[in-house]
Wavefront OBJ file of the C-alpha trace (Angstrom):
o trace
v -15.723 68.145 9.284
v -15.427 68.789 13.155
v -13.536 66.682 15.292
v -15.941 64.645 16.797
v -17.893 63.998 13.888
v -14.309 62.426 12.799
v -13.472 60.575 15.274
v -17.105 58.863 15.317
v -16.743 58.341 12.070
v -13.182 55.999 12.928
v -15.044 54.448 15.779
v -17.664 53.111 13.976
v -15.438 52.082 11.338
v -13.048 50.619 13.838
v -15.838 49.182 15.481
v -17.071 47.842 11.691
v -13.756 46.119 11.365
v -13.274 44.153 14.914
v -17.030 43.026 13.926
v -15.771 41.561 10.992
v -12.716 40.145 12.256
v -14.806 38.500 15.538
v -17.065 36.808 13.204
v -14.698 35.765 10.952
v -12.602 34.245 13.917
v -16.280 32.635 14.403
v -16.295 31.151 11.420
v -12.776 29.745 11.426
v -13.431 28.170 14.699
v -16.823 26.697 13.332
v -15.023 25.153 10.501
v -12.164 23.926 12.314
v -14.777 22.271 14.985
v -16.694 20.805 12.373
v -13.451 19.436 10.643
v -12.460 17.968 13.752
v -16.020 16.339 14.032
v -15.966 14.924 10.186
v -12.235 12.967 10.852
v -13.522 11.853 14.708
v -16.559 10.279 12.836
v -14.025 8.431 9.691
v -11.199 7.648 11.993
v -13.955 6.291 14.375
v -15.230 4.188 11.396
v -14.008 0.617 11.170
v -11.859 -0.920 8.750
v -14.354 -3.695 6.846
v -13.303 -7.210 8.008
v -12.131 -8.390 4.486
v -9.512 -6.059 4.524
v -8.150 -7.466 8.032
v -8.373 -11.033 6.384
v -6.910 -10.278 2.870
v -3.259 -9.764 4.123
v -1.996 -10.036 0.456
v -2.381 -7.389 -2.380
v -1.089 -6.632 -6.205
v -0.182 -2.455 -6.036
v 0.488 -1.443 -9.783
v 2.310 1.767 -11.142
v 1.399 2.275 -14.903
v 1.106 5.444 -17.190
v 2.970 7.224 -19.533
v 5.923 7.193 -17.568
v 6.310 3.304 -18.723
v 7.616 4.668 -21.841
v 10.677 5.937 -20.441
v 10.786 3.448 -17.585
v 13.936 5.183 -16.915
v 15.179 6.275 -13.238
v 18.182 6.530 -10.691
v 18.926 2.784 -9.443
v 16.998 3.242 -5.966
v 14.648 5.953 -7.348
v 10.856 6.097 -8.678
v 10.795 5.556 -12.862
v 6.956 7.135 -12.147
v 8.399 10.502 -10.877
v 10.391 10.950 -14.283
v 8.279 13.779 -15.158
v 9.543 16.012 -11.994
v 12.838 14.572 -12.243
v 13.337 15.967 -15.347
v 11.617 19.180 -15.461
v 13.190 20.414 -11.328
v 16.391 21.145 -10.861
v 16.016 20.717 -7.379
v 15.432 17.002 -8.060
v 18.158 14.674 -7.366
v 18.349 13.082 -9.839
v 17.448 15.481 -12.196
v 20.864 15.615 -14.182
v 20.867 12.374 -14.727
v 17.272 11.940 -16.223
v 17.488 15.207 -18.063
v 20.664 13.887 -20.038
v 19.262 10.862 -20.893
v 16.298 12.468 -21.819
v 18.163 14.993 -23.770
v 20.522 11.810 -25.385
v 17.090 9.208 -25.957
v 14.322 11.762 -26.912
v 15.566 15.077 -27.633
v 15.644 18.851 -25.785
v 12.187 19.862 -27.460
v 10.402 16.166 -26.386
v 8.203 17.081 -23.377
v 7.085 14.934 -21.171
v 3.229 14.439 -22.689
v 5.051 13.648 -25.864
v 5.067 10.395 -24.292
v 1.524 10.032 -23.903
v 1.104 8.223 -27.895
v 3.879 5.869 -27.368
v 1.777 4.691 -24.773
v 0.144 2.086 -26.590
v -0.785 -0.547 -24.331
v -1.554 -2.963 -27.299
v -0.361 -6.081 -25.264
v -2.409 -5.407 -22.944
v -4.820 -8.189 -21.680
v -6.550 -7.852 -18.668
v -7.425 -11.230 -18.384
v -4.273 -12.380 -17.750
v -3.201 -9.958 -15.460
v -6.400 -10.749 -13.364
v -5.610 -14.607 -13.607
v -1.986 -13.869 -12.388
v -2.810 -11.662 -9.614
v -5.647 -14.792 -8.379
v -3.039 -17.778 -8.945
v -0.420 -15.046 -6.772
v -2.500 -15.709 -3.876
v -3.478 -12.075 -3.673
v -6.913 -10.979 -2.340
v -7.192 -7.341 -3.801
v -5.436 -4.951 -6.539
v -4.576 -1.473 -6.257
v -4.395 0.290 -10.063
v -2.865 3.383 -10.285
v -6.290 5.521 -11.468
v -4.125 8.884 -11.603
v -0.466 9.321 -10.459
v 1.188 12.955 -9.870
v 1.281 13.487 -13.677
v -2.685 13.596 -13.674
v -2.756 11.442 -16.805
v -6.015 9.527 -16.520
v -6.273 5.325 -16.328
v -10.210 6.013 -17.076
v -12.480 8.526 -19.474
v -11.955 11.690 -17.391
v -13.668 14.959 -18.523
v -12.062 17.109 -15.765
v -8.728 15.805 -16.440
v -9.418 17.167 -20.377
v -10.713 20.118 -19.355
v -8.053 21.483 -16.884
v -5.604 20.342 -18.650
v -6.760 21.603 -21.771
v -5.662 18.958 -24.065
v -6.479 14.946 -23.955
v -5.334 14.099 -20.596
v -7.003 10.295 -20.109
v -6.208 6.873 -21.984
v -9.471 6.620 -23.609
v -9.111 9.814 -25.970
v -5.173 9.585 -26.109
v -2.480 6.987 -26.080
v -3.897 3.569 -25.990
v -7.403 4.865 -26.096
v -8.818 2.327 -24.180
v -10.678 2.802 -20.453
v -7.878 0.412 -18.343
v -9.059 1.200 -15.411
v -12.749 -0.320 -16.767
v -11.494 -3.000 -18.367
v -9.288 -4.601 -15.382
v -11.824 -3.816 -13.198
v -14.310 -6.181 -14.836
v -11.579 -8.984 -15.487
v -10.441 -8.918 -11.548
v -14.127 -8.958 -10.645
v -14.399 -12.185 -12.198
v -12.119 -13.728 -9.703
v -12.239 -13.560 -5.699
v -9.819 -10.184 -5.739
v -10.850 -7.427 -5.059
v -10.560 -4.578 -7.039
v -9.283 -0.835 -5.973
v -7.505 2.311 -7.028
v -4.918 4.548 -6.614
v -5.588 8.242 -6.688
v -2.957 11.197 -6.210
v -4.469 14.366 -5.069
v -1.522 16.706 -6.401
v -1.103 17.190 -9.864
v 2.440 18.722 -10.843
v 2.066 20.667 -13.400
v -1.646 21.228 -13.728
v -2.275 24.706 -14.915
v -5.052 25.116 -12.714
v -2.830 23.344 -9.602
v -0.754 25.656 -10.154
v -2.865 28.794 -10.593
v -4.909 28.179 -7.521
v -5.789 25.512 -5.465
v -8.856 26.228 -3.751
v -10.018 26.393 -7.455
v -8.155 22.940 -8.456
v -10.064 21.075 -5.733
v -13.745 22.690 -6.289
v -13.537 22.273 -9.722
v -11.510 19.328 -10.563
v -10.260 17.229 -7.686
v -13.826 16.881 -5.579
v -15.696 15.999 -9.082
v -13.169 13.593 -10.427
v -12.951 12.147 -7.571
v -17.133 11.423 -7.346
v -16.812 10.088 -10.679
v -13.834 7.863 -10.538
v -15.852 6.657 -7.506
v -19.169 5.960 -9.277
v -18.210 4.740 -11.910
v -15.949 1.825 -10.811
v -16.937 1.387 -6.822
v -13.613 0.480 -5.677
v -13.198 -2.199 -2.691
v -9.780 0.163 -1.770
v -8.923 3.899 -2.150
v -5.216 4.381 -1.606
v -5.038 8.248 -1.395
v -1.433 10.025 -2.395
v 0.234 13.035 -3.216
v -1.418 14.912 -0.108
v 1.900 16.579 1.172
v 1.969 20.068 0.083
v -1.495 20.827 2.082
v -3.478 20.266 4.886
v -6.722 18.367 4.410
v -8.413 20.616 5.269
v -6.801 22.770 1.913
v -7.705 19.216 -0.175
v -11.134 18.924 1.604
v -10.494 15.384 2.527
v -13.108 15.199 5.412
v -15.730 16.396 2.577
v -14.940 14.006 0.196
v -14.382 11.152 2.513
v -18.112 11.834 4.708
v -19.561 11.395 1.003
v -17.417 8.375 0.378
v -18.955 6.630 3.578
v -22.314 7.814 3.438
v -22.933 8.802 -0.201
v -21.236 6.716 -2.545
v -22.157 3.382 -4.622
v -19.168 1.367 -2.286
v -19.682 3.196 0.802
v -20.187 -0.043 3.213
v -17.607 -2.031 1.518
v -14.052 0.573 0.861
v -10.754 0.746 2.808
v -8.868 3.713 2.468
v -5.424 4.802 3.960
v -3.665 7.241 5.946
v -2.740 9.985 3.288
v -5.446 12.733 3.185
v -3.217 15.793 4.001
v 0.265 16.767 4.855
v 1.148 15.971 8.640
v -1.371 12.875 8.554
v -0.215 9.822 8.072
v -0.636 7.865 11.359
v -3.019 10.169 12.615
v -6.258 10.115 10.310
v -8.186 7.875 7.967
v -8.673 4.566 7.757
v -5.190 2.061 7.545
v -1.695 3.051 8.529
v 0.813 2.844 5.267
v 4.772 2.419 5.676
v 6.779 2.478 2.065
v 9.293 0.765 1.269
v 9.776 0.302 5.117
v 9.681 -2.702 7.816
v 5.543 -1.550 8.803
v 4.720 -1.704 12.858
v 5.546 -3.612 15.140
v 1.708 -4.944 16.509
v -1.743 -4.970 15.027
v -3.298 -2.144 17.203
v -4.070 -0.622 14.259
v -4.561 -2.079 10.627
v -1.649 -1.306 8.908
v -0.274 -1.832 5.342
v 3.683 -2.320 4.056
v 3.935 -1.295 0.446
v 6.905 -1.847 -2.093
v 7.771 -2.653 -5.699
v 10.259 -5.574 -6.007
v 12.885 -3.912 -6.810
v 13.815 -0.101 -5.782
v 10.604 1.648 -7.700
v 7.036 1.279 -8.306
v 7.101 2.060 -12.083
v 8.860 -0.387 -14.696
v 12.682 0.971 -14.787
v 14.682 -0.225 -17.040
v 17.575 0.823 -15.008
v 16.876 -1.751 -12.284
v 18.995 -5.426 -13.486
v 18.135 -8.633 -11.508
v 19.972 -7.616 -8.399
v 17.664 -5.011 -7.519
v 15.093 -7.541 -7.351
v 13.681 -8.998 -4.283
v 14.421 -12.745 -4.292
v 11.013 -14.871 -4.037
v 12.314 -16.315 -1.120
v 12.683 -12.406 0.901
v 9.187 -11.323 -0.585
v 7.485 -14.593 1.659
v 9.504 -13.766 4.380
v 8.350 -9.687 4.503
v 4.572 -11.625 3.546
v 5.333 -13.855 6.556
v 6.630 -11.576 9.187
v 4.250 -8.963 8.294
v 1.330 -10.293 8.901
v 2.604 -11.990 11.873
v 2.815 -8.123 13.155
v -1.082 -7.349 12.200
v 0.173 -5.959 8.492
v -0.951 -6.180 5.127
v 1.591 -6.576 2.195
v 1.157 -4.494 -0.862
v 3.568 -5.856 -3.539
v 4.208 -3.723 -6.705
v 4.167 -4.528 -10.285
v 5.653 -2.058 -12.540
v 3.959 -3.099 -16.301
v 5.187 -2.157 -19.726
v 4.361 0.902 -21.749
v 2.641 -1.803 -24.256
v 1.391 -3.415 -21.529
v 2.998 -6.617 -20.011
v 3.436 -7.464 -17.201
v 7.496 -8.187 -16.808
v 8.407 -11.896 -17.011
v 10.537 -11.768 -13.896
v 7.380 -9.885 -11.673
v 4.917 -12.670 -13.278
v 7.661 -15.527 -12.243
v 7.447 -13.941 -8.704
v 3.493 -13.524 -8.463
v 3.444 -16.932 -9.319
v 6.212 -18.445 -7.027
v 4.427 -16.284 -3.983
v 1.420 -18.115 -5.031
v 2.662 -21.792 -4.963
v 3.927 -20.654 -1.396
v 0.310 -19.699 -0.401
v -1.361 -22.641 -1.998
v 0.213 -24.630 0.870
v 0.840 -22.084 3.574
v -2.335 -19.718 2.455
v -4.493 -20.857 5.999
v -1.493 -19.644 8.083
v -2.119 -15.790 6.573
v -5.257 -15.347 5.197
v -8.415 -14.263 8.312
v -5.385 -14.628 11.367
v -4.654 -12.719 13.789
v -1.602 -11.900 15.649
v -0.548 -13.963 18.402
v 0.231 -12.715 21.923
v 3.592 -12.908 21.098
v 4.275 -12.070 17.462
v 7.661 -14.249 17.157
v 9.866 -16.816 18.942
v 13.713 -15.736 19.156
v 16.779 -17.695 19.177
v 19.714 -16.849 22.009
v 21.538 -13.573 21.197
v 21.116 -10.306 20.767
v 17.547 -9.088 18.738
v 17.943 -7.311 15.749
v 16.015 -4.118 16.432
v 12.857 -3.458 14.141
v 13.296 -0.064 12.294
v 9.848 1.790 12.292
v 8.866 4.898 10.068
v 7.013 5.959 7.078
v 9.106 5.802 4.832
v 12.631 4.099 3.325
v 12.992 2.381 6.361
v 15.762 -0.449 5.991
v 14.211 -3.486 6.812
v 16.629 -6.793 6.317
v 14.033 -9.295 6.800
v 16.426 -11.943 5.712
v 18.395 -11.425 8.817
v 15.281 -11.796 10.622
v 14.343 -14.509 9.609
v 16.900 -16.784 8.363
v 20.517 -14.847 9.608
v 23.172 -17.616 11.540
v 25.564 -14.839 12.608
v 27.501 -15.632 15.490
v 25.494 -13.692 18.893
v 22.594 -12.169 16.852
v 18.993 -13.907 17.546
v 16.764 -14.385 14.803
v 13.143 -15.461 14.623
v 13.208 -19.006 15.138
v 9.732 -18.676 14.201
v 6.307 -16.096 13.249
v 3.523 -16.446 15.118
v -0.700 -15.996 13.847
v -3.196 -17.577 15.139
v -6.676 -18.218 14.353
v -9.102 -18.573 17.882
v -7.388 -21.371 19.861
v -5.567 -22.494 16.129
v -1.697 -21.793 16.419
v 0.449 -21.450 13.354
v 4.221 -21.326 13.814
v 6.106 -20.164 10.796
v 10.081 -20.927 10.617
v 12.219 -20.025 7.992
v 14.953 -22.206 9.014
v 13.859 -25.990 10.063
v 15.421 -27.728 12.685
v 17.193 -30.803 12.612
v 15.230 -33.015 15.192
v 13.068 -30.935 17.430
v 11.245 -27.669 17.342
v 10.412 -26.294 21.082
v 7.673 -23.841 20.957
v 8.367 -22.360 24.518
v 5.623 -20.884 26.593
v 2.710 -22.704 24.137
v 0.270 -25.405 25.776
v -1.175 -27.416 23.205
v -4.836 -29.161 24.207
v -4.508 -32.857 25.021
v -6.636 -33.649 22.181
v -4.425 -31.169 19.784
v -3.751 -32.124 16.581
v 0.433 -30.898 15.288
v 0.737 -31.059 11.625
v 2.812 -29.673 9.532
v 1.009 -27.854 6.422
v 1.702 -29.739 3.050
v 3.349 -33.159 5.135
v 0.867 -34.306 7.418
v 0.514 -35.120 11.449
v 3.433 -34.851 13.595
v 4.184 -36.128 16.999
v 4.740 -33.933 19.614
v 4.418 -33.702 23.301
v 3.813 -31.503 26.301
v 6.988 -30.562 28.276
v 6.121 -28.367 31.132
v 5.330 -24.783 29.482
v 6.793 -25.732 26.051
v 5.138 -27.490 23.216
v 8.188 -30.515 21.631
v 7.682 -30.782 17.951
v 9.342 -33.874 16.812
v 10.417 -33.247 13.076
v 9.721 -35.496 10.517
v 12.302 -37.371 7.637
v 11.617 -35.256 4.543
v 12.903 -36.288 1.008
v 14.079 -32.839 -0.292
v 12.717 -33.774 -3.810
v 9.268 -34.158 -1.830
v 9.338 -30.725 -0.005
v 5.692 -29.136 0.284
v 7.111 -25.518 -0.609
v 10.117 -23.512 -0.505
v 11.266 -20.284 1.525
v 9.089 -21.125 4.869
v 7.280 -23.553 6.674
v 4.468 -23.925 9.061
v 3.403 -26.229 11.988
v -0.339 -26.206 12.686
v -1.184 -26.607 16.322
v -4.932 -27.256 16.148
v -5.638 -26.561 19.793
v -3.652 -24.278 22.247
v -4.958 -23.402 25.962
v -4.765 -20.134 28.148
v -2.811 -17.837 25.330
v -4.323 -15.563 22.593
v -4.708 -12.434 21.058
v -3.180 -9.125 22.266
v -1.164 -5.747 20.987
v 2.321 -7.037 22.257
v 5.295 -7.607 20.303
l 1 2 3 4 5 6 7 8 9 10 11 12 13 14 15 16 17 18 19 20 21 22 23 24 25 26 27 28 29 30 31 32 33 34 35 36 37 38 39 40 41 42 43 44 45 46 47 48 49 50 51 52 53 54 55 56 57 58 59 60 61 62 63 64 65 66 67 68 69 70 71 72 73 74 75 76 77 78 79 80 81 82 83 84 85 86 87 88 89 90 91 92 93 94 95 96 97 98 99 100 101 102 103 104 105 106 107 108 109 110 111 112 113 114 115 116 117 118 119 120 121 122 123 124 125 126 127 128 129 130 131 132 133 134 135 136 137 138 139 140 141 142 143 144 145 146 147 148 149 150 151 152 153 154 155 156 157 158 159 160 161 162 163 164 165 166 167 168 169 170 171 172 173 174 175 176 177 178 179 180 181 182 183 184 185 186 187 188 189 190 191 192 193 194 195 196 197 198 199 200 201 202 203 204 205 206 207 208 209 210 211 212 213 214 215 216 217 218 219 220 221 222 223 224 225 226 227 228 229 230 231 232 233 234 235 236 237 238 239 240 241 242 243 244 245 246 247 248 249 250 251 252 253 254 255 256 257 258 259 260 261 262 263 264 265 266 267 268 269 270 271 272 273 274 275 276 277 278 279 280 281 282 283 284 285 286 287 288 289 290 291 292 293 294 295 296 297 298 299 300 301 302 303 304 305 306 307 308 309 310 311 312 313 314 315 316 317 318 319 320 321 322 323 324 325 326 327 328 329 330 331 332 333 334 335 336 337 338 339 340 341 342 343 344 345 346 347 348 349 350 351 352 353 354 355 356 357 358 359 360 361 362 363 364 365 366 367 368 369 370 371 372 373 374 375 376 377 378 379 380 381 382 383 384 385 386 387 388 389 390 391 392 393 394 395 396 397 398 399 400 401 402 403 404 405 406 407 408 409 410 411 412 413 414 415 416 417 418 419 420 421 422 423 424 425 426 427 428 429 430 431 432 433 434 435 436 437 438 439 440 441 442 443 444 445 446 447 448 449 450 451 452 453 454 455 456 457 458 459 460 461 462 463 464 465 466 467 468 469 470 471 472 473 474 475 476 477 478 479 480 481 482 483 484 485 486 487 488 489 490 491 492 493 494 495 496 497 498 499 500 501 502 503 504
């Protein structure tokens, strides 16, 4: 072969290959430019109103890690599974030993799956506790990072390659079916939970373009159709980009496509890097949220230190009644949502000392309920005491948030909220979690001449106008007569030349 017959040849094979490479650079912009387009059009999309108005909802961890309902005091029970099978885990010598002690070396973790029985299950009495808690919508667990299935899932079965879903294992029953028809037949809304990650699904594991054509996308349609949830809360999305999860894809069919599409919230988690950024409502866990409603955003916590039943956790790791309405109170002063957790039983209970919450939360909002549910934040979210504020810890995540101290705290020098504001139009509510003797002075509020100052569960106050400040005068109160416990508001029917904004 001469040597310009060879060197034409490598030119028009070079030339071949920067072809190639040019269009495929083509491509990858085209795709990331149409990406950026499907997230501009769902962040763009607003969050439905009943969402904004809600304020209050039930967030429940449940699957066959509620047989062990074992975990490191301050951990997740519903991560068992990884605890005990990585090393790298933190806590892994400690589950792995009592694993070793309770169930054996050769138990595996889907042993678990038959001793999850549910057979105390009623889902009519979970969806009567979670109305009388005073909550507006429930968020099931549908599939946590195990990938064991709350509903009849065939790609679950199939990628799994064994029965992977409670109807054809364990309590073989569709849970996610049947609480969705009891909540339905009270004024909650009903919504799921759905991890995108499963960690130790052989096809997860053997590729993941695969695991999200073939499994994730479909179940996803189908969890979707079949039970139109009012919420998706989205998990799990850390190891990849949404772009990797196709999260734009799914969610574009979600809002345009699907049986629910006018009527379901989703959150922030949709790919690793994007909470805060993209989707539909901010999430903090286990943290103190954000401090102003420019964006609807969403606290979420168990009572105690995990989402999933532990049996580790003893009554001191419980959120007192009294600090779970104070986080609902201050909260939604701040434009939030509270999503409380319930960790059930592997037979299916709901624990006694979560049920005695639910309910005592509800007997708060049967009096205080107008002050939360449909307001808005006030122009200024709180009214501090002389001293030095107690700064508000923001983040995503296991963010320590003492609301106690807040809200209640006496210490010598350190302000705390005297009161929460939210408002509703030219309706004022003042929230204090501390009453005062004789007077409450509401500075910088003008109340309307023809205002009426009540105070919810008691009745009319009197009050009058001094200069800028509003002058509560506080009634005589027979402790055995008190309207509720924990907090209290003062209605102020009619307020002039103050509203709504972003401030803190």
């Amino acid at each position: 072969m001469s040597r310009i017959v060879l060197i034409l040849m490598l030119s028009v094979s070079w030339f071949s290959v920067a072809s190639a490479q040019q269009d495929a650079s083509v491509d990858t912009d085209q795709a990331a430019k149409q990406e950026e387009s499907l997230w501009q059009a769902i962040d763009n999309r607003d969050t439905p109103q009943w969402w904004k108005d809600a304020k209050f909802g039930i967030f429940i961890h449940w699957g066959p890690y509620s047989v062990p309902a074992f975990s490191k005091v301050g951990a997740y029970s519903e991560w068992y599974w990884n605890d005990l099978a990585n090393p790298k885990r933190g806590a892994h010598s400690l589950v792995k030993t009592f694993h070793d002690r309770v169930y054996g070396e050769r138990f595996t973790y889907p042993d678990f799956v038959p001793l999850f029985t549910c057979e105390m299950f009623d889902p009519q009495q979970w969806a009567e506790a979670f109305e009388q808690s005073g909550a507006k919508y429930v968020v099931l667990t549908s599939k946590h990072h195990d990938g064991y299935c709350l509903w009849p899932s065939a790609e679950a079965d199939k990628s799994w390659g064994r029965p992977w879903s409670s109807t054809n294992s364990g309590p073989g029953r569709d849970l996610l079916g049947e609480l969705t028809d009891a909540v339905r037949k009270t004024d909650v809304k009903m919504g799921i939970y759905y991890s995108l990650y499963e960690w130790y699904n052989p096809l997860y594991k053997a590729d993941v373009d695969v695991f999200v054509d073939q499994h994730l996308i479909p179940q996803f349609k189908d969890v979707v159709e079949k039970y139109q949830p009012a919420v998706v809360f989205s998990d799990g999305e850390w190891d990849h980009p949404a772009a990797k999860w196709k999260s734009a894809e799914m969610l574009t069919w979600l809002f345009n496509e699907s049986p629910c599409k006018d009527e379901v919230v989703i959150n922030d988690r949709w790919g690793k890097g994007d909470r805060h950024k993209h989707g539909g409502y901010y999430t903090t866990e286990y943290g103190a949220g954000l401090p102003n409603g420019e964006k609807p955003w969403e606290e979420n916590r168990g009572m105690a230190h995990s989402f999933g039943y532990s049996r580790t956790e003893r009554f001191e790791d419980y959120n007192s009644t009294e600090t779970l309405v104070l986080m609902l109170v201050d909260i939604v002063s701040r434009g939030g949502n509270f999503l409380l957790d319930i960790g059930p039983t592997a037979d299916g209970r709901i624990p006694p000392l979560m049920e005695q919450r639910l309910a005592e939360i509800g007997d708060w909002l049967e009096v205080n309920g107008e002050a939360i549910y449909g307001t808005t934040p006030h122009a200024q979210t709180c009214q501090w005491t002389d001293g030095e504020q107690p700064q508000l810890k923001t983040g995503n995540f296991r963010v320590k948030y003492d609301v106690t101290t807040f809200l209640k705290g006496e210490q010598q020098g350190v302000a705390r909220k005297e009161v929460v504001y939210t408002r509703k139009g030219k309706t004022l509510y003042a929230i204090a979690g501390l009453l005062p003797d004789e007077k409450l002075v509401l500075k910088g509020i003008k109340a309307s001449p023809d205002a009426v100052v009540s105070l919810l569960g008691v009745g009319d106050l009197s009050w009058q106008q001094a200069g800028e400040d509003l002058v509560i005068t506080m009634p005589k109160l027979n402790p055995s007569k008190m309207p509720c416990q924990h907090a209290w508001t003062f209605k102020v029917s009619e307020t002039v030349g103050i509203g709504y904004n972003h401030g803190s």
